[in-house]
C-alpha positions as protocol buffer text, in pm:
chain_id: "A"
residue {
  index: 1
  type: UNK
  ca { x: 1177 y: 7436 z: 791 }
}
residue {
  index: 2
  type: UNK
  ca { x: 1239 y: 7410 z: 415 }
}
residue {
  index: 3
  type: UNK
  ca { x: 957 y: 7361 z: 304 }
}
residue {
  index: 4
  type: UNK
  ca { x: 853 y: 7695 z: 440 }
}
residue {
  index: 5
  type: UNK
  ca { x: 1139 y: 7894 z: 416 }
}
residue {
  index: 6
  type: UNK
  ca { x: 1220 y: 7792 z: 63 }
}
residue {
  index: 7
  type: UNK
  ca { x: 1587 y: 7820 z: 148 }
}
residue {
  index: 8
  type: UNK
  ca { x: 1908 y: 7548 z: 41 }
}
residue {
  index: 9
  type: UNK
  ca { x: 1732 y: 7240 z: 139 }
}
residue {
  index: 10
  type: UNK
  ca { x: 1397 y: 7292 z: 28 }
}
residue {
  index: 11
  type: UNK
  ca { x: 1410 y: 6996 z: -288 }
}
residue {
  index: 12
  type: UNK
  ca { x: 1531 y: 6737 z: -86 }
}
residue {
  index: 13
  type: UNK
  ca { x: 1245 y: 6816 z: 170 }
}
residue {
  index: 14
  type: UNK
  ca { x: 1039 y: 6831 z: -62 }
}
residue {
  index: 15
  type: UNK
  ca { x: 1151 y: 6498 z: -250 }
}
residue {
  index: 16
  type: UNK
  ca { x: 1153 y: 6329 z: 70 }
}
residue {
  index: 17
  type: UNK
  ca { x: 780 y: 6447 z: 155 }
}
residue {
  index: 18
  type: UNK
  ca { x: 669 y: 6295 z: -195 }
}
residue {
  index: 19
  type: UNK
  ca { x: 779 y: 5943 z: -43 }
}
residue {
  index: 20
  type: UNK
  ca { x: 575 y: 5955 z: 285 }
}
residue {
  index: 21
  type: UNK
  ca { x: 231 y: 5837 z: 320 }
}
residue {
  index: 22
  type: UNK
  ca { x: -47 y: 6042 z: 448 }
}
residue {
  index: 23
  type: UNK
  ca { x: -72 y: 6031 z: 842 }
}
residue {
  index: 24
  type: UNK
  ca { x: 266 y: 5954 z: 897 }
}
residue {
  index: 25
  type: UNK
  ca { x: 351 y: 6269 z: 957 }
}
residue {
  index: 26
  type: UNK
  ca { x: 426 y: 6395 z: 1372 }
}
residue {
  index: 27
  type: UNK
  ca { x: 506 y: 6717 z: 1508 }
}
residue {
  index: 28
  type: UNK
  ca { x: 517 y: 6847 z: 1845 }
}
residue {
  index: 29
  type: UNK
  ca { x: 460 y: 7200 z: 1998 }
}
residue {
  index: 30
  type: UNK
  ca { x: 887 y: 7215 z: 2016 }
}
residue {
  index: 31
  type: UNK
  ca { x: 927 y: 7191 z: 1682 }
}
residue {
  index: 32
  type: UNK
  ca { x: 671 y: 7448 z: 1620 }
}
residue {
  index: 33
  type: UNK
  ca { x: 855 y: 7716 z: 1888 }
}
residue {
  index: 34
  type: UNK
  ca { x: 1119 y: 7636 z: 1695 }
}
residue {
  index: 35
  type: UNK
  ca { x: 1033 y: 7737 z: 1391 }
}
residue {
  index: 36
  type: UNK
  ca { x: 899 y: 8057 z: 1575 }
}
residue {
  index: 37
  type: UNK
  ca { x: 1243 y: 8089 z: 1665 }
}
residue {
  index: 38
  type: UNK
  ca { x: 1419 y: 8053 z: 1378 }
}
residue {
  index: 39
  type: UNK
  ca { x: 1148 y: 8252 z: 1155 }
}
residue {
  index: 40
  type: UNK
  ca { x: 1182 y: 8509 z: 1406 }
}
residue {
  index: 41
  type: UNK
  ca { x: 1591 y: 8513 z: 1359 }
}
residue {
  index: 42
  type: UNK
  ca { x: 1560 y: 8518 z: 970 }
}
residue {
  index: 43
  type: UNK
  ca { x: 1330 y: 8815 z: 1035 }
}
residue {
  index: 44
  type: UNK
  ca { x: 1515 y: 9025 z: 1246 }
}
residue {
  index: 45
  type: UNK
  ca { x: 1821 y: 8961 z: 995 }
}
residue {
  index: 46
  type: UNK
  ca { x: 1579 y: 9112 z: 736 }
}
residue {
  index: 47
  type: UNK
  ca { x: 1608 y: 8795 z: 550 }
}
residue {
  index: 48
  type: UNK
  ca { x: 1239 y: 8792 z: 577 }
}
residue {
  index: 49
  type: UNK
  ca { x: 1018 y: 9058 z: 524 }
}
residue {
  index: 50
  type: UNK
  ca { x: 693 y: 9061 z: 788 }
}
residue {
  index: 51
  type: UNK
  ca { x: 475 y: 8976 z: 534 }
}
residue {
  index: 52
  type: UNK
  ca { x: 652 y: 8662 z: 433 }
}
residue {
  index: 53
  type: UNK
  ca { x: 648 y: 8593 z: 783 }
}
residue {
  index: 54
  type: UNK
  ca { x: 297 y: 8588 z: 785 }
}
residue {
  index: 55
  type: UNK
  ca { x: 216 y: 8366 z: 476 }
}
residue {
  index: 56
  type: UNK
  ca { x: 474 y: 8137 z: 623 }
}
residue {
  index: 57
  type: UNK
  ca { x: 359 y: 8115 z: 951 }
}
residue {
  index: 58
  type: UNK
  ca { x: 12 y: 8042 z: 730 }
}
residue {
  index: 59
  type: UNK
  ca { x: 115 y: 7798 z: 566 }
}
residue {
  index: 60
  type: UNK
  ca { x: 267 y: 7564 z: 843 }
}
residue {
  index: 61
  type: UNK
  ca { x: -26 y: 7613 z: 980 }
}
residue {
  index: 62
  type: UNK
  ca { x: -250 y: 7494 z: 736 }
}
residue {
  index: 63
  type: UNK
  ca { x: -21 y: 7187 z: 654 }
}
residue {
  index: 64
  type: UNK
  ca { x: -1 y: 7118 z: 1021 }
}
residue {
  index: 65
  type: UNK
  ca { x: -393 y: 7065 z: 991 }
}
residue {
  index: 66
  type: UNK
  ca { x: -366 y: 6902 z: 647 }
}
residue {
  index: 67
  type: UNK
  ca { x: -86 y: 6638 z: 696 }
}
residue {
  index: 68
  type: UNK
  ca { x: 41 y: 6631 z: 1048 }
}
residue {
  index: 69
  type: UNK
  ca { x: -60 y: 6451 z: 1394 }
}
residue {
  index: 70
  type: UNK
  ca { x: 45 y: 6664 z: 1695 }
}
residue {
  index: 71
  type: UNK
  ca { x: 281 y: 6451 z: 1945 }
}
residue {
  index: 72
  type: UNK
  ca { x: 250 y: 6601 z: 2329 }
}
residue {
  index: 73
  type: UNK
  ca { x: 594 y: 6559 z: 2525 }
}
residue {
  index: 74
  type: UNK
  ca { x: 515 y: 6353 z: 2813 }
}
residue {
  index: 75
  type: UNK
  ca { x: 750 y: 6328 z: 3161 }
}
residue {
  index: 76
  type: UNK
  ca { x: 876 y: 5940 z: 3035 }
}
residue {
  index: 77
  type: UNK
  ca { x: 1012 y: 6164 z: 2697 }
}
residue {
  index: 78
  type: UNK
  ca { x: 1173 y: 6417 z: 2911 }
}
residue {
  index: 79
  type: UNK
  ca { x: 1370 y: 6156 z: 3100 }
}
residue {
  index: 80
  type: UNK
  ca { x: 1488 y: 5910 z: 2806 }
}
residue {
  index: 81
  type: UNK
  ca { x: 1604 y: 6240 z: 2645 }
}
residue {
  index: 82
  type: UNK
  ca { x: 1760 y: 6310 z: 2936 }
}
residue {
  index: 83
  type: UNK
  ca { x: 1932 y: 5970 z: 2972 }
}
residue {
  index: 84
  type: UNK
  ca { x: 2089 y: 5981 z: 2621 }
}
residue {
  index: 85
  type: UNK
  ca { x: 2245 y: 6339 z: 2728 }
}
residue {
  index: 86
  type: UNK
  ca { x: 2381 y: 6218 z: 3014 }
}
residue {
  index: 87
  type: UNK
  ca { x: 2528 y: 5853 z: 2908 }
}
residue {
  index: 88
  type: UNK
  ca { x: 2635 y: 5908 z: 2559 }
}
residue {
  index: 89
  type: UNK
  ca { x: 2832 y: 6238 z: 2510 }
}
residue {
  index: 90
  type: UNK
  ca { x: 2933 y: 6062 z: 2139 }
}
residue {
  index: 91
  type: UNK
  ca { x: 2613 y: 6177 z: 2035 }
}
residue {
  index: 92
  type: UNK
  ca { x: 2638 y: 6463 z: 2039 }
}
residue {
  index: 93
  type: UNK
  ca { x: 2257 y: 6573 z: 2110 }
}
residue {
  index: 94
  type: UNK
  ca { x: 2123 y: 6918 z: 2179 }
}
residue {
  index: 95
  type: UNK
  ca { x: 1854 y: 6922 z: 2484 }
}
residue {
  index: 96
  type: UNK
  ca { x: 1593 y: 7001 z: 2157 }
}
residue {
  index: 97
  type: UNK
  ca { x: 1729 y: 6700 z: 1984 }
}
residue {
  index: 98
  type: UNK
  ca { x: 1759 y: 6432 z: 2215 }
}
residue {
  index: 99
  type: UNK
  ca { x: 1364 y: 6536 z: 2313 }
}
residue {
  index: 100
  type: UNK
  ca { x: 1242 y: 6521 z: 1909 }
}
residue {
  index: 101
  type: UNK
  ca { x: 1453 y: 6202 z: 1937 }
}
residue {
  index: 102
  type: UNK
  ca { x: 1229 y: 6092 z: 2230 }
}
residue {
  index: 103
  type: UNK
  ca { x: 909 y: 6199 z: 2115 }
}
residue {
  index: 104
  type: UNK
  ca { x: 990 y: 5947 z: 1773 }
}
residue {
  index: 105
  type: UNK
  ca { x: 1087 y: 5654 z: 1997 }
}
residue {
  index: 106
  type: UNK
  ca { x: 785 y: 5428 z: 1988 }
}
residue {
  index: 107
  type: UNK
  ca { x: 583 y: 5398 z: 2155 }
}
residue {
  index: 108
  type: UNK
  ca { x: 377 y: 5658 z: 2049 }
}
residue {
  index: 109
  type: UNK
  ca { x: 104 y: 5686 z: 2244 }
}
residue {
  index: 110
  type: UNK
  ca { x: 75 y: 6063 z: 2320 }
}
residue {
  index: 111
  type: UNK
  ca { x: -46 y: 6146 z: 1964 }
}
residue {
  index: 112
  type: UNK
  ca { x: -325 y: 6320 z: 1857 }
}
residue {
  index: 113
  type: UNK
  ca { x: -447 y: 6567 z: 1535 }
}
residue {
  index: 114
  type: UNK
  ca { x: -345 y: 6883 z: 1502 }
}
């Protein structure tokens, strides 16, 4: 979100992006809704103006294609995010978060390219 927004954390995101290789990059269709979401929140704020919605929308979307491999939530991710929500309250997950956490927990075999 950073990266895009250009808000507080965008040099460590982007320091952190220099150290990764190319194609080890994964996002899934949740992560893009929700950076719809929170775009759309930053925009009705008026912390973002509609056209800097639309070059950052843009953008993610061309670095999706550039850098990224798409990972597809599959039923077995559902229910191991599921599993960590119910038997650990210590972590303190988010329904969104235990599901990215899921969707990195190898294996991955429900990737493909943007």
């Amino acid at each position: 979100m950073s990266l895009f927004h250009n808000d507080a954390g965008y040099a460590a995101a982007a320091a952190w992006l220099a150290t990764v290789d190319e194609g080890e990059l994964w996002i899934s269709h949740l992560v893009l809704l929700e950076f719809a979401f929170a775009t759309a929140v930053r925009r009705r704020r008026g912390e973002l103006l509609a056209g800097r919605v639309e070059a950052v929308r843009a953008a993610l979307e061309l670095f999706c294609r550039e850098r990224l491999g798409m990972l597809e939530p599959r039923g077995d991710d559902f229910l191991l995010a599921r599993g960590w929500l119910q038997g650990d309250a210590s972590l303190g997950l988010g329904a969104a978060e235990a599901l990215h956490r899921a969707l990195a927990h190898p294996p991955q075999t429900h990737a493909h390219q943007c």
